[in-house]
GUBADO-87618 format. One record per residue: residue in one letter; x, y, z of N, C-alpha, C, O in turn. Coordinates in nm, 3 decimals. Layout:
// residues N
+---------+---------+---------+---------+---------+---------+---------+---------+---------+---------+---------+---------+---------+
! residuo !     n_X !     n_Y !     n_Z !    ca_X !    ca_Y !    ca_Z !     c_X !     c_Y !     c_Z !     o_X !     o_Y !     o_Z !
+---------+---------+---------+---------+---------+---------+---------+---------+---------+---------+---------+---------+---------+
!       A !       X !       Y !       Z !       X !       Y !       Z !       X !       Y !       Z !       X !       Y !       Z !
...
+---------+---------+---------+---------+---------+---------+---------+---------+---------+---------+---------+---------+---------+
This chain:
// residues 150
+---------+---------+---------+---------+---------+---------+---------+---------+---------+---------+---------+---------+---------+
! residuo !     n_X !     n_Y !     n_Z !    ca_X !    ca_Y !    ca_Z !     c_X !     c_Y !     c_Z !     o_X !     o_Y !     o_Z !
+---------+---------+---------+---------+---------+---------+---------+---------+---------+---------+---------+---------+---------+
!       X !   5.937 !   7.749 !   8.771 !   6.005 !   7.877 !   8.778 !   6.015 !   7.918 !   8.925 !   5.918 !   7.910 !   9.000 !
!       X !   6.133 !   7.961 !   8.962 !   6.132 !   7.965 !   9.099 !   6.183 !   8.163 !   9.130 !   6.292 !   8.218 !   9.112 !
!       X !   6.065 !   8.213 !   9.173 !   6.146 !   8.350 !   9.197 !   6.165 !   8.418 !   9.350 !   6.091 !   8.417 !   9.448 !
!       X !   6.316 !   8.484 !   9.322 !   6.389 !   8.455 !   9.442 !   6.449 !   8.585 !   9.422 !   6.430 !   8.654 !   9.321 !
!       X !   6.539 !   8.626 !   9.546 !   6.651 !   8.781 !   9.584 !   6.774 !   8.719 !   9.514 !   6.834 !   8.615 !   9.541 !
!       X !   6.791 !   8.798 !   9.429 !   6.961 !   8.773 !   9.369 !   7.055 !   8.778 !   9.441 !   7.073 !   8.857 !   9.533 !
!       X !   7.137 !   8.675 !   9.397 !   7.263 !   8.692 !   9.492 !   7.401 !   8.709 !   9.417 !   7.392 !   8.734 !   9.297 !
!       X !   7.529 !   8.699 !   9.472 !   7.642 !   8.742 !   9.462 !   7.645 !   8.635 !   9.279 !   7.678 !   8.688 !   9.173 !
!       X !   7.616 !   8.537 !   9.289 !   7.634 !   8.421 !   9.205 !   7.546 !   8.464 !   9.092 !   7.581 !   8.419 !   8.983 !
!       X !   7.454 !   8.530 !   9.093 !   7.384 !   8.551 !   8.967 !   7.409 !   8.697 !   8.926 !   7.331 !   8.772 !   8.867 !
!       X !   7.547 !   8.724 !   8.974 !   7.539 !   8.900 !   8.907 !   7.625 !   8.905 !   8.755 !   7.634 !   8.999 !   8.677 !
!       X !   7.679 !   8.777 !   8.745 !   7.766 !   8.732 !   8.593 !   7.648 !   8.715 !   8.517 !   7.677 !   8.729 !   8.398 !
!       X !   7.497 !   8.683 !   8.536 !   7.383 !   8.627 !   8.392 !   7.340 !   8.730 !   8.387 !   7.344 !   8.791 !   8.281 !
!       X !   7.269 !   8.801 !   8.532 !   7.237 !   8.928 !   8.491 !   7.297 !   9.040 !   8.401 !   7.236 !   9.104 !   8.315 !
!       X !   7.425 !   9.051 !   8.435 !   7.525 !   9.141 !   8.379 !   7.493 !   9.101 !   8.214 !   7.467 !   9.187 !   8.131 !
!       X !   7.501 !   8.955 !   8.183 !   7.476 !   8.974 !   8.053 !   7.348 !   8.986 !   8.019 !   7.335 !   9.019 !   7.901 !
!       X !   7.234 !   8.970 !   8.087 !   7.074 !   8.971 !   7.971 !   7.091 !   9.086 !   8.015 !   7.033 !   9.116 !   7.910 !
!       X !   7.117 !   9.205 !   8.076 !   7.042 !   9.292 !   8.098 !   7.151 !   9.395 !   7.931 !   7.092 !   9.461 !   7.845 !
!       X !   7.293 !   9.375 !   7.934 !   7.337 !   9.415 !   7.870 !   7.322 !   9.391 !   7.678 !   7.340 !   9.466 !   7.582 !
!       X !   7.277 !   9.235 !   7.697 !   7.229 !   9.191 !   7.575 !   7.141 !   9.326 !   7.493 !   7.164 !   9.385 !   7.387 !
!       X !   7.039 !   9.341 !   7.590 !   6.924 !   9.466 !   7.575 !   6.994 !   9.601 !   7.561 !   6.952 !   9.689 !   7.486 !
!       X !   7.063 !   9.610 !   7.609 !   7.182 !   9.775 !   7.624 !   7.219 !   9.760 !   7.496 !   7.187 !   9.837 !   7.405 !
!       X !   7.289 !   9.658 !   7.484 !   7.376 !   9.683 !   7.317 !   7.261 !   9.701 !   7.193 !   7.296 !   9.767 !   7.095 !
!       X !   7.113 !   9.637 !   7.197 !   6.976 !   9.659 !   7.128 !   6.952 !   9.814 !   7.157 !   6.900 !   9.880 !   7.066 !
!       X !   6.978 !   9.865 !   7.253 !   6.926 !  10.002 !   7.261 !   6.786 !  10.031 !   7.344 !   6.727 !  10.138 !   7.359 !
!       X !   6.756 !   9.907 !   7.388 !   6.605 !   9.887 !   7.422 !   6.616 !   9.916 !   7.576 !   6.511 !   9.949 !   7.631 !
!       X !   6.722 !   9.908 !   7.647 !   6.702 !   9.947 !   7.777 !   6.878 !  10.022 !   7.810 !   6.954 !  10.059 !   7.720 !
!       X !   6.898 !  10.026 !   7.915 !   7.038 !  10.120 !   7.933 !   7.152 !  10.012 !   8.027 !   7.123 !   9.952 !   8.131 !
!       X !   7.239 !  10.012 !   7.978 !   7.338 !   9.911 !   8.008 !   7.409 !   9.944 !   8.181 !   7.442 !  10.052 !   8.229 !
!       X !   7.414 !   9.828 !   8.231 !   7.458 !   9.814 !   8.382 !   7.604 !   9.771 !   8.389 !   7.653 !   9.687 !   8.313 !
!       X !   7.659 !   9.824 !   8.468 !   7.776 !   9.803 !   8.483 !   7.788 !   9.683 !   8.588 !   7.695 !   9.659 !   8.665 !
!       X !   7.930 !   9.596 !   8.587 !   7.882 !   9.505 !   8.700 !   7.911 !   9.569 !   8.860 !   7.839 !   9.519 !   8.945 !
!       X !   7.991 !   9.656 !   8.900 !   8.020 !   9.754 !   8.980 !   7.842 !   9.772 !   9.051 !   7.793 !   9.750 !   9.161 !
!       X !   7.786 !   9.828 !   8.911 !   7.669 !   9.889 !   8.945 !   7.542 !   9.752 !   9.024 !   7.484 !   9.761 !   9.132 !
!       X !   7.537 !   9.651 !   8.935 !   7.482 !   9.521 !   8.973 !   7.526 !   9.492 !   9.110 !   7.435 !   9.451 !   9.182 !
!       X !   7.630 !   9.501 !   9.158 !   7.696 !   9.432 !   9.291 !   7.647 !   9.554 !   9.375 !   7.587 !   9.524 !   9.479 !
!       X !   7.659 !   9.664 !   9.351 !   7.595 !   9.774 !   9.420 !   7.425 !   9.803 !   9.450 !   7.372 !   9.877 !   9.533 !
!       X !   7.372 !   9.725 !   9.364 !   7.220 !   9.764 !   9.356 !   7.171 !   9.579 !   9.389 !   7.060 !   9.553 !   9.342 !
!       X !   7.212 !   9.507 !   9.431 !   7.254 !   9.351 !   9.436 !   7.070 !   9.342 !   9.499 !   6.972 !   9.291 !   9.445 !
!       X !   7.081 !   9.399 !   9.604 !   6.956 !   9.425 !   9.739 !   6.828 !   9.442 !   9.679 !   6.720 !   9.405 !   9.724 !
!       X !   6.854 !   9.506 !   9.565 !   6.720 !   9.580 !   9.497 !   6.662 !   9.477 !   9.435 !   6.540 !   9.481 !   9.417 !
!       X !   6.754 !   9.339 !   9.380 !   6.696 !   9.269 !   9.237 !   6.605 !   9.143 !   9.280 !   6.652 !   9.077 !   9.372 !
!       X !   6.493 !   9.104 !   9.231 !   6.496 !   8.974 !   9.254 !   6.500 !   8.909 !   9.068 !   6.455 !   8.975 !   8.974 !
!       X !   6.563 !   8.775 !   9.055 !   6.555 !   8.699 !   8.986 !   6.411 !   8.620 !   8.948 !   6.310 !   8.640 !   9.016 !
!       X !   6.413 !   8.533 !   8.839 !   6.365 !   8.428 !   8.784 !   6.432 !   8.299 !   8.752 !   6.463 !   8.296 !   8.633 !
!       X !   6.454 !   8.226 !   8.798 !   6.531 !   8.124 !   8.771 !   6.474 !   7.958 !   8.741 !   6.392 !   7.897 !   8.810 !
!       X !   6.530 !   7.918 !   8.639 !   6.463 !   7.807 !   8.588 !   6.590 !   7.714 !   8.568 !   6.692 !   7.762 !   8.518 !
!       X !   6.585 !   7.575 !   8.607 !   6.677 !   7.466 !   8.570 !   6.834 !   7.539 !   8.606 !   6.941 !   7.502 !   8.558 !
!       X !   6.818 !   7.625 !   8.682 !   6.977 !   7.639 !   8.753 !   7.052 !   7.800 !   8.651 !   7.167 !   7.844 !   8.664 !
!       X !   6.930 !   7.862 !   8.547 !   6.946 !   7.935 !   8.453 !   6.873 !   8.072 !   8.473 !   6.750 !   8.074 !   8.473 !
!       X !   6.932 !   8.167 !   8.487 !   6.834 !   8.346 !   8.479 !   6.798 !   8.376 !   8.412 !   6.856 !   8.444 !   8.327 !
!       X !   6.638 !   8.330 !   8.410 !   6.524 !   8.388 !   8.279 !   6.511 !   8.540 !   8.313 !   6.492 !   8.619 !   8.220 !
!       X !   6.521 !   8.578 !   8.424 !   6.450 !   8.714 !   8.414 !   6.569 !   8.770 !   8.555 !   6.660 !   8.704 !   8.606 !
!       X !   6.519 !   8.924 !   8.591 !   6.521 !   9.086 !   8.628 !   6.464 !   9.163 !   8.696 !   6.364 !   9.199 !   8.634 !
!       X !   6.471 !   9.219 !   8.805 !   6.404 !   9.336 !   8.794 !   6.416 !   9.370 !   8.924 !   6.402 !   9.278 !   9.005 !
!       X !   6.451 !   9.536 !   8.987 !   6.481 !   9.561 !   9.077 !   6.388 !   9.643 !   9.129 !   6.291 !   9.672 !   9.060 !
!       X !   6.404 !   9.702 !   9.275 !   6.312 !   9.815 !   9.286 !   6.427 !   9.867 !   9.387 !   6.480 !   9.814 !   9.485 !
!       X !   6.444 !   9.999 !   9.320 !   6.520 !  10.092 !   9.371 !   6.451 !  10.216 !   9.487 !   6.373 !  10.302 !   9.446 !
!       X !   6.488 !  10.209 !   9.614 !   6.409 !  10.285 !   9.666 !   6.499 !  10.469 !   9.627 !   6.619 !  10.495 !   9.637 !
!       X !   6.406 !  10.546 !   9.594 !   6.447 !  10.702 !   9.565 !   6.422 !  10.778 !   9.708 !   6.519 !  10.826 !   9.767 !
!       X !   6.310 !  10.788 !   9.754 !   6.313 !  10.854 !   9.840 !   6.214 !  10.825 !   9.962 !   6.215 !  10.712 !  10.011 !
!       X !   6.134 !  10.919 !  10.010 !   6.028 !  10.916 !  10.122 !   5.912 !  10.861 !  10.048 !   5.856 !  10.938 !   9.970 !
!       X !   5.846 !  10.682 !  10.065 !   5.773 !  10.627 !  10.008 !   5.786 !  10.657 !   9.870 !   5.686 !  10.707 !   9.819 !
!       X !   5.923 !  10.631 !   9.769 !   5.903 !  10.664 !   9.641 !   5.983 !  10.560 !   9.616 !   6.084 !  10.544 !   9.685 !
!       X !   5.950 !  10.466 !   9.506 !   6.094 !  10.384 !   9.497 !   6.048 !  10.388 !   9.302 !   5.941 !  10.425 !   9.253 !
!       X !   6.186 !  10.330 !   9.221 !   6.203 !  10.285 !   9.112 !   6.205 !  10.092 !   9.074 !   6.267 !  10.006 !   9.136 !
!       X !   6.112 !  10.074 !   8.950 !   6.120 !   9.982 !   8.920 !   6.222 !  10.001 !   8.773 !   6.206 !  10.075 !   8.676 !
!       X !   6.356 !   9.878 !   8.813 !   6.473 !   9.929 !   8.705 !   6.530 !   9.795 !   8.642 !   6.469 !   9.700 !   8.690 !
!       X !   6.593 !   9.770 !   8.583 !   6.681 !   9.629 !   8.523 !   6.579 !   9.574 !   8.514 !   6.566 !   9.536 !   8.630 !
!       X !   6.503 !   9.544 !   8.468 !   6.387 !   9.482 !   8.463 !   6.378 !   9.415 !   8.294 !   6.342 !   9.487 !   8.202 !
!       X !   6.422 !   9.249 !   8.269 !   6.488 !   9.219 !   8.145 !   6.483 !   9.053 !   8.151 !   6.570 !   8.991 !   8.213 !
!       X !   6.395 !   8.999 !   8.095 !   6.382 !   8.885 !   8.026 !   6.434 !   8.813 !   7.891 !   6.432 !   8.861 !   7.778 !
!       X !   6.480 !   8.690 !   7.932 !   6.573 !   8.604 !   7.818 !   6.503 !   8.607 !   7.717 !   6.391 !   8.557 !   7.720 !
!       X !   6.553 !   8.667 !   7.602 !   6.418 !   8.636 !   7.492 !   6.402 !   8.475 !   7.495 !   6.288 !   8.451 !   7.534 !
!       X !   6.448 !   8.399 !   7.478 !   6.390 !   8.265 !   7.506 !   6.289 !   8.237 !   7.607 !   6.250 !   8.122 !   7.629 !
!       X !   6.239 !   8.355 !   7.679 !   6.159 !   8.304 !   7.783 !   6.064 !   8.386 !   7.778 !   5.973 !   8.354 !   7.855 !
!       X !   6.033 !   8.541 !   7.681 !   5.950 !   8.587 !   7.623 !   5.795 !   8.522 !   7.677 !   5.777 !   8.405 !   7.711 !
!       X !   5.689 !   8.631 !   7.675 !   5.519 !   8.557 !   7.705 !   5.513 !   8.441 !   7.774 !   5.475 !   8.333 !   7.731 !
!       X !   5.551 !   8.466 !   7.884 !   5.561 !   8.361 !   8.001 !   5.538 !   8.428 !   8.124 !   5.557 !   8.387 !   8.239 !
!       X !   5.494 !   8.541 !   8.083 !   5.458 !   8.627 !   8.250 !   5.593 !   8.670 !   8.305 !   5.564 !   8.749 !   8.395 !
!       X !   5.724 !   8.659 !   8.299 !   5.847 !   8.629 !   8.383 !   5.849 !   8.787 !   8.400 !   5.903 !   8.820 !   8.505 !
!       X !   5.803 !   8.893 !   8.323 !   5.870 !   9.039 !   8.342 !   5.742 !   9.083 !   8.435 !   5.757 !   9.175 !   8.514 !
!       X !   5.614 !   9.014 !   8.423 !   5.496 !   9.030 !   8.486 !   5.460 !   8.998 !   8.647 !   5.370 !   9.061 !   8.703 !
!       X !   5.523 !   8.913 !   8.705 !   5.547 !   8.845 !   8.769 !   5.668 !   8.899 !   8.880 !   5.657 !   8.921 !   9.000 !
!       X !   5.790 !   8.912 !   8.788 !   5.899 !   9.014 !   8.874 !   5.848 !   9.150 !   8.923 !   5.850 !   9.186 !   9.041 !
!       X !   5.809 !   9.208 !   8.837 !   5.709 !   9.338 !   8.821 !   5.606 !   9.320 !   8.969 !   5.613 !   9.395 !   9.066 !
!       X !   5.507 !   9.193 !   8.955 !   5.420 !   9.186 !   9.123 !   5.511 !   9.182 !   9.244 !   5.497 !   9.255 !   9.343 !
!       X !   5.616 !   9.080 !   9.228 !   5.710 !   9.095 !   9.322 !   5.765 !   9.184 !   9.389 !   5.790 !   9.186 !   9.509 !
!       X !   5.793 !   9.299 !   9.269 !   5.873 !   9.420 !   9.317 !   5.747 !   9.484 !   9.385 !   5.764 !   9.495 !   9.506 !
!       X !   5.630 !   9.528 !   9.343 !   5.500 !   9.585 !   9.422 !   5.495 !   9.565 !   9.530 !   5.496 !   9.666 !   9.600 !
!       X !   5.483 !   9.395 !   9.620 !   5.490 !   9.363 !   9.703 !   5.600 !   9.387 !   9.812 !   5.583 !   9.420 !   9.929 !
!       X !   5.705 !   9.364 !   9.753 !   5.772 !   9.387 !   9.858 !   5.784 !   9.581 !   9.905 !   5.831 !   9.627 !  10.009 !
!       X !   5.725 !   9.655 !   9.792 !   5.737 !   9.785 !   9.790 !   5.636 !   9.813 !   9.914 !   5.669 !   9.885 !  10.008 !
!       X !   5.494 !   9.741 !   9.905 !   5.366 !   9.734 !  10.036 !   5.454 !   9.694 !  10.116 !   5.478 !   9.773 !  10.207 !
!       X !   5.498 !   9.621 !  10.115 !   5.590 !   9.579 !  10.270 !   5.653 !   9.723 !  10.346 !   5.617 !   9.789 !  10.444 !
!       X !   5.774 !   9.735 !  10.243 !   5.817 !   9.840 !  10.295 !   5.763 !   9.966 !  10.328 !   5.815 !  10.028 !  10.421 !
!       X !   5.611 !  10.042 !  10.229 !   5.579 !  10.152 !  10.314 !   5.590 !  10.191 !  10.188 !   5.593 !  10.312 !  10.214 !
!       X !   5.598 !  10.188 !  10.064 !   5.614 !  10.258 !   9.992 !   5.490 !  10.276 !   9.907 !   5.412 !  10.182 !   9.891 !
!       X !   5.467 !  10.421 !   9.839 !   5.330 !  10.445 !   9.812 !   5.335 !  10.501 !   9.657 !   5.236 !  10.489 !   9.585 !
!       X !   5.438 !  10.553 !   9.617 !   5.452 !  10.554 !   9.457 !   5.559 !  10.443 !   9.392 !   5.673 !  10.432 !   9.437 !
!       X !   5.525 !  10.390 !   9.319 !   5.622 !  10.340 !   9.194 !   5.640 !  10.408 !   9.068 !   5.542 !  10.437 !   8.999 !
!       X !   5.752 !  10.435 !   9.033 !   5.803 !  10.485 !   8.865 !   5.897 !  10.421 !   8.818 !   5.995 !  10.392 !   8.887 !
!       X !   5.883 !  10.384 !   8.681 !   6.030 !  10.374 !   8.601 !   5.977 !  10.437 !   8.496 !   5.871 !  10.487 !   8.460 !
!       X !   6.151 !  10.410 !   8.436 !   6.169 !  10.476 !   8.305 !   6.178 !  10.426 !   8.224 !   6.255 !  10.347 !   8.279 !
!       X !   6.169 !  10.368 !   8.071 !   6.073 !  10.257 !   8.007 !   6.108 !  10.276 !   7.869 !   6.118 !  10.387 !   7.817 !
!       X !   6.118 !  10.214 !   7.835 !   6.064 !  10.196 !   7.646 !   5.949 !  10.131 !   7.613 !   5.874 !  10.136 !   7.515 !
!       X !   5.951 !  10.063 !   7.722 !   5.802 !   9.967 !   7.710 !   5.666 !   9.988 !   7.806 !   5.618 !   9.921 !   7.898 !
!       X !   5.621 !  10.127 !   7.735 !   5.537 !  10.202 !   7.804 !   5.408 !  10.075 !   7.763 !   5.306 !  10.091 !   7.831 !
!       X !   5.401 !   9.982 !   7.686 !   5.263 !   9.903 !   7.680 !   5.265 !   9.798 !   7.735 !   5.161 !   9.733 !   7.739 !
!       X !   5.358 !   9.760 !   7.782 !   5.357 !   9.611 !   7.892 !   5.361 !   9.690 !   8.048 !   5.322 !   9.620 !   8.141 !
!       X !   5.411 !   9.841 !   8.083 !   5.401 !   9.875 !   8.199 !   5.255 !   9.965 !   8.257 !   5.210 !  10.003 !   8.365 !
!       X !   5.217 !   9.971 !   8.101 !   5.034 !  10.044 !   8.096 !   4.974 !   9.877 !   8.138 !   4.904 !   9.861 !   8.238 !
!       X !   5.001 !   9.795 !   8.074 !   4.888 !   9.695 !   8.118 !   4.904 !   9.623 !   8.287 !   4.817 !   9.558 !   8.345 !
!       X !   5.023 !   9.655 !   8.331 !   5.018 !   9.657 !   8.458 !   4.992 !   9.756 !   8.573 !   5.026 !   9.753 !   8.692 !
!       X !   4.915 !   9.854 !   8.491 !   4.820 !   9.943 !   8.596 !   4.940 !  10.085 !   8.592 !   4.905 !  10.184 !   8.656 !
!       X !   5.027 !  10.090 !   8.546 !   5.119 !  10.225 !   8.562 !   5.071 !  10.286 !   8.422 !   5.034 !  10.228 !   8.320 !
!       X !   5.087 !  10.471 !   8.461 !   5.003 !  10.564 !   8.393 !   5.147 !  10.614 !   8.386 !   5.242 !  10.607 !   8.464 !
!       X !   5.122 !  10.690 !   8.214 !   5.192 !  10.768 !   8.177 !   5.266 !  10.899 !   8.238 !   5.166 !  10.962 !   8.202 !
!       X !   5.328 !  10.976 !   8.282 !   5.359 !  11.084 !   8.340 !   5.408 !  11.175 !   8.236 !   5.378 !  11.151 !   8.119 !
!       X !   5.467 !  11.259 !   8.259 !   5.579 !  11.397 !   8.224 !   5.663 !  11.382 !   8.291 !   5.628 !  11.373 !   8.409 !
!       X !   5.832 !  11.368 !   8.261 !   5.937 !  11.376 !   8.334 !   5.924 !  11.447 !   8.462 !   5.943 !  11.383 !   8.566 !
!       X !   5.890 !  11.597 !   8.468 !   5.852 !  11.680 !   8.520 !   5.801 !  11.681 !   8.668 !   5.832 !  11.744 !   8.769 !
!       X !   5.679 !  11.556 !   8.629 !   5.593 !  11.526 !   8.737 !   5.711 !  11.448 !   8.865 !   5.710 !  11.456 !   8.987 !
!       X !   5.793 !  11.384 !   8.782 !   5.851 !  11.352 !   8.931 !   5.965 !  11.406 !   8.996 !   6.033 !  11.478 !   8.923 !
!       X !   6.010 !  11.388 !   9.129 !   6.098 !  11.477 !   9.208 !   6.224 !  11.487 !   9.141 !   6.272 !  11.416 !   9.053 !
!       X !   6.283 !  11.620 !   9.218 !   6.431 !  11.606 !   9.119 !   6.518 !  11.476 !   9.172 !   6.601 !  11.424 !   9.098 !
!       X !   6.489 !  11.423 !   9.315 !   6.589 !  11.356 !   9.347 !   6.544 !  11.252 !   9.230 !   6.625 !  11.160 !   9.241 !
!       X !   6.466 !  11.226 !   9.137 !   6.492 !  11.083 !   9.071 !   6.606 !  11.093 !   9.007 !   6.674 !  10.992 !   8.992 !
!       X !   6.651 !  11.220 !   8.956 !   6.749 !  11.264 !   8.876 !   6.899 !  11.230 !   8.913 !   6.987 !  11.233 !   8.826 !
!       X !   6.924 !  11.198 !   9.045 !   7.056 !  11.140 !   9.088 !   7.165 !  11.083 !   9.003 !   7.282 !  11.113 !   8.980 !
!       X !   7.067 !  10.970 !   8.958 !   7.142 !  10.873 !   8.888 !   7.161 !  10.875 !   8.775 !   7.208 !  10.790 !   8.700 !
!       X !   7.107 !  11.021 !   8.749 !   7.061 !  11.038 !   8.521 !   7.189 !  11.094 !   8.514 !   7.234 !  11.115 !   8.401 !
!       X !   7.264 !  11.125 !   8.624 !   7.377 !  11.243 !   8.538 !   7.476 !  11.130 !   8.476 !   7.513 !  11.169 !   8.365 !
!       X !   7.519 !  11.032 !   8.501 !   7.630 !  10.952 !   8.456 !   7.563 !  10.853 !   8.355 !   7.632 !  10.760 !   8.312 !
!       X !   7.451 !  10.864 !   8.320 !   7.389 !  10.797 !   8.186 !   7.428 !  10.861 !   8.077 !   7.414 !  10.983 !   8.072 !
!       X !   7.478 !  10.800 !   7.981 !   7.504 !  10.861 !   7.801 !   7.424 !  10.920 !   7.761 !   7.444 !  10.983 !   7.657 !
!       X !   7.274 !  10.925 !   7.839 !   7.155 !  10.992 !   7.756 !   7.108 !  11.136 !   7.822 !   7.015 !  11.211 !   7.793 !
!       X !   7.200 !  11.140 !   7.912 !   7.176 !  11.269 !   7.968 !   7.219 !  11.353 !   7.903 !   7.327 !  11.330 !   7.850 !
!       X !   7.136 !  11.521 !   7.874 !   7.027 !  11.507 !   7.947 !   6.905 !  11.505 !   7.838 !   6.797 !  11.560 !   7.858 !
!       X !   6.936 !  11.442 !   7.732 !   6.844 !  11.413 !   7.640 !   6.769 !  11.293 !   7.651 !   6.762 !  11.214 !   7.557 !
!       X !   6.692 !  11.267 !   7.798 !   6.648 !  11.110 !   7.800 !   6.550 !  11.109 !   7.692 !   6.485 !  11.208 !   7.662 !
!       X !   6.539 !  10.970 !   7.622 !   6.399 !  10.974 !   7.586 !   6.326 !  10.841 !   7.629 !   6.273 !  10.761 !   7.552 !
!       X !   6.330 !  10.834 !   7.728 !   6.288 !  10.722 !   7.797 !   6.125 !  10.794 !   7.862 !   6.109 !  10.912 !   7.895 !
!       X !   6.036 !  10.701 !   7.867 !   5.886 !  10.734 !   7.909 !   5.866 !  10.698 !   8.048 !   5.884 !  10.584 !   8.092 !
!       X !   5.818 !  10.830 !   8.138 !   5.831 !  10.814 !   8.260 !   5.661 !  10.761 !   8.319 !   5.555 !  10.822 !   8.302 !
!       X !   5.678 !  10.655 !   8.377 !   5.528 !  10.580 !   8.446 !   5.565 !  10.588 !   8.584 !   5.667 !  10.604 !   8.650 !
!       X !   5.449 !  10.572 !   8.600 !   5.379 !  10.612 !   8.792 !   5.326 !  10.506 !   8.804 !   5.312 !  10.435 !   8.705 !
!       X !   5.282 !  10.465 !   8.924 !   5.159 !  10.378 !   8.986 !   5.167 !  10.396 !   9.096 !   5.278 !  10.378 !   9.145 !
!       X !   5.048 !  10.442 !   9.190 !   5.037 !  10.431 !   9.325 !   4.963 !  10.273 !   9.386 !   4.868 !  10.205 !   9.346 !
!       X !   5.064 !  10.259 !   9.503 !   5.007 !  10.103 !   9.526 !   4.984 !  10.130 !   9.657 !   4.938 !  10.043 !   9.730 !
+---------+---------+---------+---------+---------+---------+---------+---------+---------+---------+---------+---------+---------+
């Protein structure tokens, strides 16, 4: 498994696993506009020339960034691949200076066992809110908001 910064060439697989999950309801669907726009944020998983996995880290603000697209092939399921993208994104977050992590989740028990604590929408700044207005679920998210300080 080789994990790496996405590039221009992998924004057609992404576009589909991440949307596979959108049309399930299990996470919120990306536009490819949006993928080519957020391109910087993602790193991949890639196996035999194929995108097992996802996952970006969106910086929000002053040491605050988002962990987002974050979406494994079910064929590649319990293999660490969302676990793994997930350390990646941490790391490069220490690099940069950054001192909180949040996303927004359905899968508050795979992001509890990687050390992120439950929040209240509330708890975090309004700027996370930027990007909620052009979501379908606004402003009824019911997505579960996690923290972790690293």
């Amino acid at each position: 498994m080789i994990y790496r910064k996405a590039t221009f060439n992998d924004v057609e697989e992404i576009y589909n696993l991440v949307n596979l999950y959108a049309q399930e309801g299990v996470m919120l669907a990306r536009s490819r506009n949006t993928l080519y726009e957020t391109l910087r944020d993602m790193y991949v998983a890639e196996e035999d020339g194929e995108i097992l996995g996802v996952g970006g880290l969106h910086i929000v603000w002053d040491e605050l960034a988002e962990v987002r697209t974050l979406a494994v092939a079910k064929k590649a399921l319990r293999r660490h691949i969302g676990a793994n993208i997930v350390e990646y994104l941490i790391e490069e977050g220490k690099a940069l200076g950054i001192r909180k992590i949040f996303t927004l989740t359905y899968q508050d028990k795979f992001f509890g066992s990687l050390g992120f604590k439950v929040v209240t929408k509330d708890d975090l700044p309004q700027k996370v809110w930027k990007d909620c207005i052009d979501c379908p679920k606004f402003p009824n998210c019911d997505e579960i908001a996690m923290e972790m300080y690293i």
